[in-house]
C-alpha positions as CSV (number, residue, x, y, z in Angstrom):
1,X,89.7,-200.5,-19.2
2,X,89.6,-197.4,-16.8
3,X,89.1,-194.0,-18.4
4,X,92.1,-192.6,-20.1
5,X,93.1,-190.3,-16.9
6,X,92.8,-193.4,-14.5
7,X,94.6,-196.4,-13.9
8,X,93.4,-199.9,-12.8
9,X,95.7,-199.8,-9.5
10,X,93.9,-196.5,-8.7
11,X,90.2,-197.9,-8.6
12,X,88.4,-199.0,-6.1
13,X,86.9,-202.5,-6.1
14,X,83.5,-200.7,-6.8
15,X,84.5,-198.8,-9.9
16,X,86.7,-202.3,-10.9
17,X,83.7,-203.7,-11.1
18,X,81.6,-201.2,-13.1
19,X,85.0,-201.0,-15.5
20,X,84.5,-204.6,-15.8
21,X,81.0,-204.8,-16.5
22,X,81.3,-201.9,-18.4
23,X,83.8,-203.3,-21.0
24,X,83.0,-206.9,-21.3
25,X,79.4,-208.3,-22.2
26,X,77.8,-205.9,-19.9
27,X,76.8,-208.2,-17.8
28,X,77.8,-210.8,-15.0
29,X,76.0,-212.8,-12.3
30,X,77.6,-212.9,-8.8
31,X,76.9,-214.4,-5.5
32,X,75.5,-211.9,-2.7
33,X,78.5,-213.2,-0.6
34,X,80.9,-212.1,-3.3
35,X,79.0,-208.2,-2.9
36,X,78.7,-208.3,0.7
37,X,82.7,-209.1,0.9
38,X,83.4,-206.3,-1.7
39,X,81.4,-204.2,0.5
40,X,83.3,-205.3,3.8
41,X,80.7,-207.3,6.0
42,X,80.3,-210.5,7.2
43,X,76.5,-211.2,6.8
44,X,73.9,-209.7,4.3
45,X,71.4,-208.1,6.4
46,X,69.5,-205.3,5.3
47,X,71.0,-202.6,5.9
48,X,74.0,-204.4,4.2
49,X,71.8,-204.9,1.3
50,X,70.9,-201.4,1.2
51,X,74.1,-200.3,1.2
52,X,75.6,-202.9,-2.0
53,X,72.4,-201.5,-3.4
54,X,73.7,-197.4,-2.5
55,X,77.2,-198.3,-4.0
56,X,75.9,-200.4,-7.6
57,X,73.8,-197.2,-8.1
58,X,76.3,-195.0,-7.4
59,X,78.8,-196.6,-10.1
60,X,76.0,-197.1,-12.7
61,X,75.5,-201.1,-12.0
62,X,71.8,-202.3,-12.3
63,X,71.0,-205.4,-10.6
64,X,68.5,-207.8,-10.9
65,X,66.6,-208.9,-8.6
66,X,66.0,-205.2,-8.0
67,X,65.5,-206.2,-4.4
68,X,68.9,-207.6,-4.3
69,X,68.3,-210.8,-1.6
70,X,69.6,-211.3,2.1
71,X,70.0,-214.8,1.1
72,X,74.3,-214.8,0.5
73,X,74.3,-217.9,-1.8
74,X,72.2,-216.5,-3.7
75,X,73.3,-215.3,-7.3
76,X,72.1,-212.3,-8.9
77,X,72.5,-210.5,-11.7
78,X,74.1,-207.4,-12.5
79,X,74.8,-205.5,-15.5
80,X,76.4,-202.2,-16.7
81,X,74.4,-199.6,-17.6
82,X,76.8,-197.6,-19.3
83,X,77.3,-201.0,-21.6
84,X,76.1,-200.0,-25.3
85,X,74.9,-203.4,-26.2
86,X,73.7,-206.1,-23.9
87,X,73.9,-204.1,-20.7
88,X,71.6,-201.1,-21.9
89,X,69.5,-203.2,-23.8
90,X,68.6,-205.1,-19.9
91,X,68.7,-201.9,-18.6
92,X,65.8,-200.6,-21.0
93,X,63.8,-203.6,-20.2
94,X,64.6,-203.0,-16.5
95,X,63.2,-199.6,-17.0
96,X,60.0,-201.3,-18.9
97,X,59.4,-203.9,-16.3
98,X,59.3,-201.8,-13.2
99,X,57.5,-197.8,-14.4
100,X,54.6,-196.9,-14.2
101,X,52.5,-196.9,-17.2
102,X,52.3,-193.2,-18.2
103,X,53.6,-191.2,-21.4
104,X,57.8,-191.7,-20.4
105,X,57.4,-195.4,-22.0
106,X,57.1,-194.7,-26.2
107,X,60.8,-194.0,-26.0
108,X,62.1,-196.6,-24.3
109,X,59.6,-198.9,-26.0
110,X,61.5,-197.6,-29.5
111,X,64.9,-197.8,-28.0
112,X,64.6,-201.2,-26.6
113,X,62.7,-202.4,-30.5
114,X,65.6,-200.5,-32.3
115,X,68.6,-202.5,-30.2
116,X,66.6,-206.0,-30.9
117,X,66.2,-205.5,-34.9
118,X,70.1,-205.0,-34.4
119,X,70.9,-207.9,-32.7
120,X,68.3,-209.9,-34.6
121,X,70.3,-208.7,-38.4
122,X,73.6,-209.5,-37.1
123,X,72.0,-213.1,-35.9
124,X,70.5,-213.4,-39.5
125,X,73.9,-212.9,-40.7
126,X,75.7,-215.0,-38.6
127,X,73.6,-217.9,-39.7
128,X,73.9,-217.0,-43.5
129,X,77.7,-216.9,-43.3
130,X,77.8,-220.4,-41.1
131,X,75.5,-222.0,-43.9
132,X,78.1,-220.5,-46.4
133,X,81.0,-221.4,-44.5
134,X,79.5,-225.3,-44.4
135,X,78.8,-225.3,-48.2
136,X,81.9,-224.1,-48.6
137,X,83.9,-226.8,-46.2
138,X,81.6,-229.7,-47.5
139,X,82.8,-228.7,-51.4
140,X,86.6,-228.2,-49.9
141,X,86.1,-231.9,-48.3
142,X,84.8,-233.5,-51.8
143,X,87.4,-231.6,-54.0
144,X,89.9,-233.5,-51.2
145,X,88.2,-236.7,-52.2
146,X,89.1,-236.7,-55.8
């Protein structure tokens, strides 16, 4: 998972968890309690937060809320924003949800419609092949009849 100069043992929990995010779905949900441990305190008070907040940013993590809560059973959720599927595509609405309207937005706005139409073809295609697939078992199932 780490890069190709860098092994897992070497990491610190904070770049573990980017790696992580980074290389599975690009995403995860969490407790607070889980991040204020990683972080070494005992309670999530602000300045706590602040800090988890300093050290997700620092490793590339988004997190939503973006106001991350004080509450420790709480669950948020964070995602990688290095991630070239899932975790970019929440990071562009991220982006979206929280800017200022101004003149920055057109790209994103095309980014974020580009990544969609991808993910909506290969879900078009999925359901093809599984209505294929079925035909195909249920005509495998009558030849075994016969």
């Amino acid at each position: 998972m780490p890069g190709e100069n860098e092994s897992w043992d070497s990491l610190d929990e904070w770049a573990r968890l980017a790696a992580t995010l980074k290389y599975i779905d690009g995403y995860a949900t969490q407790d607070v309690e889980q991040l204020v441990r990683l972080i070494g305190a005992q309670k999530a008070g602000s300045r706590v937060i602040e800090r988890i907040e300093q050290k997700l940013a620092e490793h590339n993590i988004g997190h939503l809320p973006t106001r991350l809560p004080t509450d420790s059973t709480r669950r948020v959720f964070l995602y990688s924003k290095e991630n070239t599927s899932v975790g970019y595509m929440i990071s562009l609405i991220h982006q979206l949800a929280v800017q200022e309207p101004g003149g920055g937005e057109n790209a994103t706005v095309h980014q974020l419609e580009s990544l969609l139409k991808g993910f909506s073809a290969v879900e078009r295609a999925a359901r093809r092949n599984a209505g294929r697939l079925s035909t195909a078992n249920q005509a495998l199932a009558e030849e075994g009849q016969r």
